[in-house]
C-alpha positions in Angstrom: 201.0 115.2 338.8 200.5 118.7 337.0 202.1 121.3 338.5 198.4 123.1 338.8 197.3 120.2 340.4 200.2 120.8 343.4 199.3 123.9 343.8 195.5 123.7 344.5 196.6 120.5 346.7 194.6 118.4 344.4 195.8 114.5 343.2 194.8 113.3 339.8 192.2 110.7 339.9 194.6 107.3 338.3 193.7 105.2 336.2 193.6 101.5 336.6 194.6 100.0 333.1 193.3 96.4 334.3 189.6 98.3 334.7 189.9 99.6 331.2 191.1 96.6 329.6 188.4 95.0 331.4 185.6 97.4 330.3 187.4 96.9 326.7 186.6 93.2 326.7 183.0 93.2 327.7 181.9 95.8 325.2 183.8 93.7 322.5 181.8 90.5 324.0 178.1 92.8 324.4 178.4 94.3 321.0 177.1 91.3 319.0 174.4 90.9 321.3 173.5 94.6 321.3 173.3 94.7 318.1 171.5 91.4 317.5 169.2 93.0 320.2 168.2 96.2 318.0 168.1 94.6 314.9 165.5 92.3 316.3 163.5 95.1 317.3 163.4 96.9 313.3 161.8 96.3 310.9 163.4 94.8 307.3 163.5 98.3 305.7 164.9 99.7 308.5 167.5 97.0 308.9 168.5 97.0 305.0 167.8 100.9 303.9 169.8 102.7 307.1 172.3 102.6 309.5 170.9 102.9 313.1 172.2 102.2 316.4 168.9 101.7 317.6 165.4 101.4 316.8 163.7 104.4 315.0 160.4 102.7 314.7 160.4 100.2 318.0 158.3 97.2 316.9 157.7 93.9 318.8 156.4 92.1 315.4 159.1 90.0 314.8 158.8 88.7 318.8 155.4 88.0 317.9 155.6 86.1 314.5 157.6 83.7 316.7 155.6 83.4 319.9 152.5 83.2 317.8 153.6 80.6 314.9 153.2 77.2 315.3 155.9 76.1 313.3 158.4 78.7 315.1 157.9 78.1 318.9 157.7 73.9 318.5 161.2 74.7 317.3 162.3 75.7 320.5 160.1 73.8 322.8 161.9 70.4 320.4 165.5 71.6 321.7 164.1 71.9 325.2 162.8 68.7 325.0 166.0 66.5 323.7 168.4 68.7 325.6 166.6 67.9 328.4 166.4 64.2 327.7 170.3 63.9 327.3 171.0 65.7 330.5 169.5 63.1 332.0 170.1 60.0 330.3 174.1 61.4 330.5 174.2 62.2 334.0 172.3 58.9 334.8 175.0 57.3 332.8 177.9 59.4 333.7 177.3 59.0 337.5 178.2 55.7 338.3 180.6 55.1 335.5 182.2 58.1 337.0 182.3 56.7 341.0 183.4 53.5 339.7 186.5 54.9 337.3 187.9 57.0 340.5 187.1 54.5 343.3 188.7 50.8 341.6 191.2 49.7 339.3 190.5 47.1 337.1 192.1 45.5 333.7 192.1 47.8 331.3 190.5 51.0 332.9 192.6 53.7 331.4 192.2 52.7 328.2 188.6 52.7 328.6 188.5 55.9 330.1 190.7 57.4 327.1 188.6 55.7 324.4 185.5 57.7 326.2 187.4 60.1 325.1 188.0 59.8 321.6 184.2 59.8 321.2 184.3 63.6 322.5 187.5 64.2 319.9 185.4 62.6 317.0 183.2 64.8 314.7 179.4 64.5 314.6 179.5 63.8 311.1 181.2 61.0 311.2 178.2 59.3 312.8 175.6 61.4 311.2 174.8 58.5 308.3 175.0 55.6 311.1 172.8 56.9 313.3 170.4 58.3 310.3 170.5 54.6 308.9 169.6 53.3 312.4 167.0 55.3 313.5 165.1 55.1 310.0 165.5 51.2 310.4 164.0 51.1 313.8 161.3 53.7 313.7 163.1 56.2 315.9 163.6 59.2 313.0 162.1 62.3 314.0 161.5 61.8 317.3 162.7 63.6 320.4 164.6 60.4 322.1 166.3 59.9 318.9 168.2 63.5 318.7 169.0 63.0 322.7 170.4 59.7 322.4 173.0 61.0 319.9 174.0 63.7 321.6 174.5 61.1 324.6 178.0 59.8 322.7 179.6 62.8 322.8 178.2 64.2 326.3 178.5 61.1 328.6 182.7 60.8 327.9 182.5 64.3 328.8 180.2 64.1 331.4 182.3 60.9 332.9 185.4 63.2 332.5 184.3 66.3 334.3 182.9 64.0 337.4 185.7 61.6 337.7 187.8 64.3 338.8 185.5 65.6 341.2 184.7 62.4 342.5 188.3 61.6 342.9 189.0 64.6 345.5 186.4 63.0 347.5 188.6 60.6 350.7 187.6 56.6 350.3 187.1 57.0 354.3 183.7 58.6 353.5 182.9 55.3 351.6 184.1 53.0 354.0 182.5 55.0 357.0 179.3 54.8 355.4 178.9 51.1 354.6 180.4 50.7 358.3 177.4 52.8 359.5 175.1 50.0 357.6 174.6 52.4 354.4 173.8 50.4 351.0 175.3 51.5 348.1 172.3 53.3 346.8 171.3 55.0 349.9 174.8 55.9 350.5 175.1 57.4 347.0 172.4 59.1 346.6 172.3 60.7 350.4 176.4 61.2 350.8 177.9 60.9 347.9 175.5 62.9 345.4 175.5 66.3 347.9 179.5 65.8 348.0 180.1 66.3 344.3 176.7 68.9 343.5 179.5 71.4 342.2 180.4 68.5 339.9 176.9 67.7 338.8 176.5 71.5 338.9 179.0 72.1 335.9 178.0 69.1 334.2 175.2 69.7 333.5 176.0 73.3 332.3 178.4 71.6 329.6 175.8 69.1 328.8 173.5 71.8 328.2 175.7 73.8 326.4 176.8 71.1 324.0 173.4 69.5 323.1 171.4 73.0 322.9 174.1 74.2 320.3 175.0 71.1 318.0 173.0 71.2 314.8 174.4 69.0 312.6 172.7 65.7 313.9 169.7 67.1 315.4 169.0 68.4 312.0 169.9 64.9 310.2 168.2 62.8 312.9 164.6 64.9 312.5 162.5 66.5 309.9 159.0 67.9 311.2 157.9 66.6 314.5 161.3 67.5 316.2 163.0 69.9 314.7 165.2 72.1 316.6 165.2 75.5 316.7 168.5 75.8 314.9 167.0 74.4 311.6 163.9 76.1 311.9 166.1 79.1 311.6 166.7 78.1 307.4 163.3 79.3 307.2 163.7 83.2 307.1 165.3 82.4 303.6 162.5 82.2 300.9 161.7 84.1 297.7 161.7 87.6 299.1 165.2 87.3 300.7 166.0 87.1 304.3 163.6 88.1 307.1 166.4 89.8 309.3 164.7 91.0 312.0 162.9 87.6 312.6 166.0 85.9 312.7 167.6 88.6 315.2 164.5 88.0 317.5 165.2 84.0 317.0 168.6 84.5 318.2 167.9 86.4 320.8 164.9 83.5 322.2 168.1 81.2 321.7 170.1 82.6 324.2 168.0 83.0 327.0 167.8 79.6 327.9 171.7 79.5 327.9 172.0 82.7 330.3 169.2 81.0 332.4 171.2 77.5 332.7 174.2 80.0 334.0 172.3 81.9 336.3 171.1 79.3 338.2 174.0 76.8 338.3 176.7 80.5 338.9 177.7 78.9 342.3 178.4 75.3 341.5 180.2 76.8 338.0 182.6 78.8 340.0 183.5 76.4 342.6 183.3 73.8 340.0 186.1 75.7 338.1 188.1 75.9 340.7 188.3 72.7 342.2 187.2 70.3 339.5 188.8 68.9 335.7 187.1 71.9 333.9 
């Protein structure tokens, strides 16, 4: 403390270093997006010709050449629809394999679980010519199901991971109670169990989300016009007049709403799912 600041009986405000450091960090994570958000509200000559930190001629143009074109919104409305699709073919999947890998033991079980594993370890391009091959053979290219179903080998391991070590804070007593009470294993499942393990299924289905809605590599091998992503539609600002910046900006910034929307409503089960579960 100053020796002015004695006199007038006056304390100097401190400062709490974690607070700054904290303040740091999230305007080195918002920049990006800040500035993705701006650019997408320029136009091209703005964006190439000057620097600006924000829009001297606002325009919404670039918002509505993808809202209004065909060949730009059934970009993302594709990703909706496989992302969709593997979350719940994976968690349909995942669900049981899960319950049975942390209720039994049987021959063989953690080898099983660690080649589920090895499927999450292994790069998608690796099965990018298999599953092209495939799908051409049996009429599946290009189609929604197709895109879904390959992102199922790399979601359900994880998927199977994340809710095995939920399931396997839950007692056996709860099991054995309910089939005492006359409880089936479907009833009991989907009434007991299921609402048990919701901050499982809860971050899960974040992941799964997160993963699928993200990948490009096979969703853009696996499709070509009918359901292409998003992501590939992307390719298209580059043509003979160079790059259409601020449509791309405005792309981007469609593409991470759905992600911010997924986290808002699944905040609660994320946080207790983080603190209690194999995350």
């Amino acid at each position: 403390m100053s020796d002015r600041a004695k006199k007038s009986g006056m304390a100097l405000p401190k400062i709490n270093g974690s607070a700054v450091v904290m303040g740091l960090y999230l305007l080195f994570l918002l920049l990006p997006i800040y500035w993705l958000l701006t650019m997408s509200l320029k136009t091209n000559s703005e964006i190439l010709n000057s620097f600006t930190l924000w829009p001297q001629n606002l325009t919404f143009d670039n918002y509505m050449t993808i809202l209004t074109d065909p060949s730009w919104y059934t970009g993302y409305l594709n990703s909706m629809a496989y992302v969709v699709m593997n979350m719940v073919i994976s968690l349909a999947v995942a669900l049981p394999a899960a319950y049975a890998f942390s209720r039994y033991t049987f021959l063989g079980d953690k080898h099983l679980f660690f080649w589920l594993l090895t499927n999450r370890m292994a790069p998608p391009a690796v099965f990018a010519l298999p599953f092209f091959q495939l799908y051409s053979s049996i009429g599946l290219f290009d189609t929604h199901i197709a895109v879904a179903l390959a992102h199922a080998l790399f979601n359900v391991p994880l998927a199977v991971w994340i809710l095995e070590g939920f399931m396997r804070g839950v007692p056996k007593e709860i099991d054995e109670t309910a089939y005492i009470d006359g409880y089936s294993f479907p009833r009991f499942f989907i009434r007991i169990f299921t609402p048990l393990v919701a901050s499982g299924i809860g971050v899960t289905a974040f992941f799964l989300f997160m993963f699928s809605w993200v990948e490009l590599l096979l969703s853009r091998t696996l499709t070509s016009v009918n359901a292409k992503p998003i992501a590939a539609t992307m390719t298209r600002t580059v043509g003979a007049a160079g790059i259409d910046w601020g449509v791309l900006a405005a792309a981007g910034i469609l593409t991470i709403i759905p992600g911010a929307l997924v986290i808002y409503f699944v905040r609660n089960y994320i946080a207790k799912g983080f603190a209690l579960g194999r995350v």
